[in-house]
N, C-alpha and C positions, 0 to 999 in steps of 0.2 A: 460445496459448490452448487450444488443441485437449487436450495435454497436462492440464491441470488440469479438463478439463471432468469427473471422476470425481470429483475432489474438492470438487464444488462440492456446496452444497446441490440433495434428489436435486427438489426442484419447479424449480431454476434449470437442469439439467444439457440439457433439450434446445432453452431458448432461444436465440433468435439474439442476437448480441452488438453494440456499432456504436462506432466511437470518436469517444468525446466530444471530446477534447484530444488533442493530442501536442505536444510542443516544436518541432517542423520546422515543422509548420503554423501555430502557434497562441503560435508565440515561450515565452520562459522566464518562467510569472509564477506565484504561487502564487493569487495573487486570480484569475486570470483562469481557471484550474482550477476554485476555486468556483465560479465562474460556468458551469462547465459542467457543470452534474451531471448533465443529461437528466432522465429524469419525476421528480416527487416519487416519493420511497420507492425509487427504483432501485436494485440493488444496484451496486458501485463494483468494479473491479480497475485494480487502480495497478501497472504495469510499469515498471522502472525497468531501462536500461542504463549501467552507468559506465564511464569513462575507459578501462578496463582489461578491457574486451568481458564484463563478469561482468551477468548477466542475474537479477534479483530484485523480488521484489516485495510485494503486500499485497492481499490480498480483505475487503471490507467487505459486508455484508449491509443495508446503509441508507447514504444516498449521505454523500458525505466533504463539509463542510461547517465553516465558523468555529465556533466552540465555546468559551464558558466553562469549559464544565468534560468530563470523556472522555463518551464515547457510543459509541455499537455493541453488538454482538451476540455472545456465544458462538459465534457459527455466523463470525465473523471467523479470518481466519489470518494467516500467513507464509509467504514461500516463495522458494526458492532453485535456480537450476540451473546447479549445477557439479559436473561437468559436467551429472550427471542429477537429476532435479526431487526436492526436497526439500521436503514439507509442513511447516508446524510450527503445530499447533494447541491450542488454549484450554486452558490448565492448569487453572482453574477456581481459581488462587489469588487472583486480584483482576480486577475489572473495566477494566481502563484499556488499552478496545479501539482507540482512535482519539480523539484530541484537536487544532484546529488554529487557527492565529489566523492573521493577516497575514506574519507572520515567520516562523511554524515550522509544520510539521504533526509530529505523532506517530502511532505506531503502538504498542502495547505498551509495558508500561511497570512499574516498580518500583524501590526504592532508588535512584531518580534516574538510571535508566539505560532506556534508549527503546531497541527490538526494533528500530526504522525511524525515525529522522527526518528534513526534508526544510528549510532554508532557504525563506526568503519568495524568493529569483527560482530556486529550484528548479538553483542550482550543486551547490551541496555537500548532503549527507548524512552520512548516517552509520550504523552499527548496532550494536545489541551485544547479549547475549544479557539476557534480560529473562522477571521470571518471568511474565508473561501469555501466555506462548508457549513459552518455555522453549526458545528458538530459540538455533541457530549465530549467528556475527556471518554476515550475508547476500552481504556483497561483502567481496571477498581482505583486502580492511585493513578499521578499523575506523570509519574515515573515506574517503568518497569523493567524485569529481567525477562531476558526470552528465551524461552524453553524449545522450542519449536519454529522455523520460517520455510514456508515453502513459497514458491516463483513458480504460477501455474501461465503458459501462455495458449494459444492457438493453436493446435496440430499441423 
């Protein structure tokens, strides 16, 4: 966390932070994540480790939530550390910041291909470059297993 606290929005960059979720604790569930969002309106950081010790993730500026249809904010990203941290933020070509239902969550999105996505029990993902971000694929393949998810929000 320390590392992206630059690139956060500058009214978010000196609060303290508290985790909501993580899979050790809090077992593999995509529902059980909503259920953790901490205050309304919190902002969200979704850290993800895979299989293959690759470290990535996604900043939300409004908490991550089931959803008909995408939601979020410009002030949403991408991000990558391999080895050294990689922002990849809002191209301003479409809105499709964050999307999620039972089964899948999204991140980014366009021509049918998702920046970030995550399975309903949070095994598999995946990434791929997407114009709402305009991002790298985030983990070494373009599909992964996940080893690790934590849900850090606001204090």
């Amino acid at each position: 966390l320390p590392q992206l606290g630059s690139h956060l929005p500058p009214r978010l960059m000196q609060q303290p932070w508290c985790l909501l979720y993580c899979t050790g604790r809090d077992g593999f569930s995509l529902r059980t994540l909503y259920r953790s969002r901490g205050q309304p309106g919190c902002p969200a950081l979704l850290l993800i480790r895979d299989t293959e010790a690759q470290a990535f993730g996604a900043f939300s500026a409004t908490p991550i939530r089931c959803s008909n249809g995408f939601y979020g904010t410009g002030e949403s990203f991408l991000f990558s550390f391999s080895p050294e941290l990689k922002v990849f933020r809002w191209t301003g070509r479409n809105n499709f910041f964050m999307k999620g239902d039972v089964d899948l969550l999204m991140v980014g999105g366009g021509s049918g291909r998702f920046g970030l996505w995550l399975d309903g029990d949070l095994h598999h993902g995946g990434s791929h470059p997407c114009e709402t971000f305009d991002n790298e694929t985030l983990s070494s393949r373009e599909e992964f297993c996940v080893q690790d998810l934590e849900l850090w929000g606001l204090a």
